[in-house]
Structures are given as C-alpha cells and as structure tokens.
C-alpha positions in Angstrom: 0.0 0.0 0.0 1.3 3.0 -1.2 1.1 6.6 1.3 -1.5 8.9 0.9 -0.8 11.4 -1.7 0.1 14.7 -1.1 -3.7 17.0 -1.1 -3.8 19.0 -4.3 -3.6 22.4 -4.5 -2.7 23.0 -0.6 -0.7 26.0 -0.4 1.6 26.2 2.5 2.1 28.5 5.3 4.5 30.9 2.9 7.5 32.3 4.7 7.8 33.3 8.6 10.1 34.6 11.1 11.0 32.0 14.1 11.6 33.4 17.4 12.7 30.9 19.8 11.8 30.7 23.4 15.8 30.5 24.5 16.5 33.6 22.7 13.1 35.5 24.1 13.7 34.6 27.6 17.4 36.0 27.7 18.1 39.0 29.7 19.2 41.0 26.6 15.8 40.1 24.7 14.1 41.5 27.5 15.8 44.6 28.1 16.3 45.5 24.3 14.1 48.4 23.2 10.8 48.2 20.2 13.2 49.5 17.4 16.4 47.1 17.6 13.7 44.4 18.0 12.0 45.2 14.6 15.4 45.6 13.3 16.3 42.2 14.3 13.4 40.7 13.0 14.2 42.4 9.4 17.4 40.7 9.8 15.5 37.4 10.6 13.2 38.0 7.9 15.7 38.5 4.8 18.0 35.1 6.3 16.3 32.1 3.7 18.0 29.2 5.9 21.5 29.0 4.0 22.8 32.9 3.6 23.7 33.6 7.9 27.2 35.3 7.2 25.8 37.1 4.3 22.8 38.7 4.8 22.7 41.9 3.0 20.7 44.9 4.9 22.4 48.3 4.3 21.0 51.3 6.7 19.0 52.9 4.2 17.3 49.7 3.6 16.2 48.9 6.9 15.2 52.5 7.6 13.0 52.2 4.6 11.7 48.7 6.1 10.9 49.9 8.9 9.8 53.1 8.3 12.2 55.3 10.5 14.8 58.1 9.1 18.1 56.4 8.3 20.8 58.1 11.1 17.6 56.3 13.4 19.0 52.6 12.8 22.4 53.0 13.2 22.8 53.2 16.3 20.3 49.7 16.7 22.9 48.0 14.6 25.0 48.5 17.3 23.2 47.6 20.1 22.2 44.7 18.3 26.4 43.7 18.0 27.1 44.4 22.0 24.2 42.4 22.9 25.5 39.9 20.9 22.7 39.0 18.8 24.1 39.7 15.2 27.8 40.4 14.0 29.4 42.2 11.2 31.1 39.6 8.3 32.1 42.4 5.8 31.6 46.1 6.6 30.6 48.1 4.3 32.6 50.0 1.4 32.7 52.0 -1.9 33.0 48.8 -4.5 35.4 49.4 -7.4 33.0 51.0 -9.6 32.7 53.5 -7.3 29.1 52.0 -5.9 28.8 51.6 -2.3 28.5 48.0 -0.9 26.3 47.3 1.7 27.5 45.4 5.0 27.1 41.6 5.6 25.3 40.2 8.7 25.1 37.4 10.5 22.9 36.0 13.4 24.7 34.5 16.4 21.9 31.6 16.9 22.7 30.1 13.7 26.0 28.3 12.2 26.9 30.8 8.9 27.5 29.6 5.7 31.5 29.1 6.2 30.7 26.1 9.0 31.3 28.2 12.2 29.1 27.1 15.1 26.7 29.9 16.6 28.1 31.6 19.8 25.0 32.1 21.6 26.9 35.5 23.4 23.4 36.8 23.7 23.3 34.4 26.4 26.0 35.7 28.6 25.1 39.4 28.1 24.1 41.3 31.2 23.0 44.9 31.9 25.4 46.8 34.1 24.0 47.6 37.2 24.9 50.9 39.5 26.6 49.9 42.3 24.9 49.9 45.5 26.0 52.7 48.0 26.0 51.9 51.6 23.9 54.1 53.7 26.0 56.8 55.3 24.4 57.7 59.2 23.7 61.7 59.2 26.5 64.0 60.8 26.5 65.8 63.8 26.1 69.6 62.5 29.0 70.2 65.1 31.7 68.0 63.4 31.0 70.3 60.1 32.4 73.5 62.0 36.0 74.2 61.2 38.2 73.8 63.9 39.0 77.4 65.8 42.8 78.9 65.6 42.9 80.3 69.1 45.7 78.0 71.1 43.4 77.3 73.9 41.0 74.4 73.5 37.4 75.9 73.8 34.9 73.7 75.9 31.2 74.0 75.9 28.8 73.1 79.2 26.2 71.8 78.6 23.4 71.0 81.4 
C-alpha cells in the first residue's frame, strides 16, 4: 500500500520569522528596546535558511523597512552587535566602480555559511548595574564647624 498522496492544490504557510523561546527569555531580549527588536526581525526576515554570514541589509534599507529616518538605525545596529545577537562579516565600502557596498550580517543563533558554530553571546550578556551605596548615618552639625585657631582648647557646658 502506497502513502497517501500529497492534497492537491494546498498552499503552505508561505515564509515566517521563528523566534525561539531560549532567545526571548534572555536578559538581553528583555531589556532590548521596540526598534532594535524590529530591526532584528528584518534581519530574521531576509536570512532564507542557507545565507547567515551574508545577509545583506544596508542602513538605508532597513530604515526604509521599517519606516524610520536612516541616522535612526544606526545606532540599533550596534546595540544589536554588543548584545551579541548579530555580528558584522564584511563592513561596508565603496566597491570598485565606485558603488557603495552594503554590510554583511550574521545572526549568532545560527551556524553561517562558512561552517562556524553559533556563539549564543546573547546568552551571557548582562545589563550593568549601579553599584549599591551603603547608607551613610547623618553628621552631627557640630563636626562640620571648622576647627577654631585660638591656642586654647574651647569647651562647651552643657546642662
């Protein structure tokens, strides 16, 4: 007996963007502001399964994606790189022709195309905290009085 043939004509899910529960319930997911977030999923959204290491997404592009002015995302980009959820694999130049050349990207959850195993250094990251001051006991006002230049040692009565 041959399997059950494949229903004709269903149309799949089409494309989506996987956010997995390890990577959500990391401190740096949590802590990481609405616009990097929509930046990473861009990011997410233009990786097909096989291109991590060369993802193309120039500034103007993703400002345009996202509908934001393009000094806005520049600065997401690099949160996104010290939080360690995306890193640089070519920085971006003017090409021979005299054309600029977008960056390449790649996501740290996912081995890239050249074999190397993800880091996870999303993981590890931590927000730095203020140390905590110990709580200083209030003065006496009279220790705040600069001491007097007369030789003789002044003594106050109290009764």
């Amino acid at each position: 007996m041959a399997g059950r043939t494949y229903r004709k004509g269903k149309k799949g899910a089409g494309r989506h963007v996987q956010l997995p529960e390890y990577l959500q319930a990391t401190e740096a997911w949590a802590t990481l502001k609405p616009g990097p977030r929509a930046l990473y999923i861009e990011l997410k959204r233009r990786f097909n399964g096989s291109n991590n290491g060369r993802i193309i997404l120039s500034h103007r592009d993703a400002a345009k994606a996202l509908n934001v002015h393009r000094n806005t995302v520049g600065p997401w980009f690099m949160e996104l790189e010290e939080r360690g959820f995306i890193f640089q694999t070519r920085g971006a130049y003017l090409g021979p022709s005299g054309v600029g050349l977008a960056a390449l990207w790649a996501m740290d959850e996912l081995p890239t195309v050249d074999e190397k195993r993800p880091q996870f250094r999303f993981r590890q990251w931590r927000e730095n905290q203020k140390p905590r001051t110990k709580t200083v006991p209030a003065r006496h006002k009279e220790c705040d009085t600069p001491p007097s230049k007369s030789a003789e040692p002044v003594l106050k009565i109290v009764t």
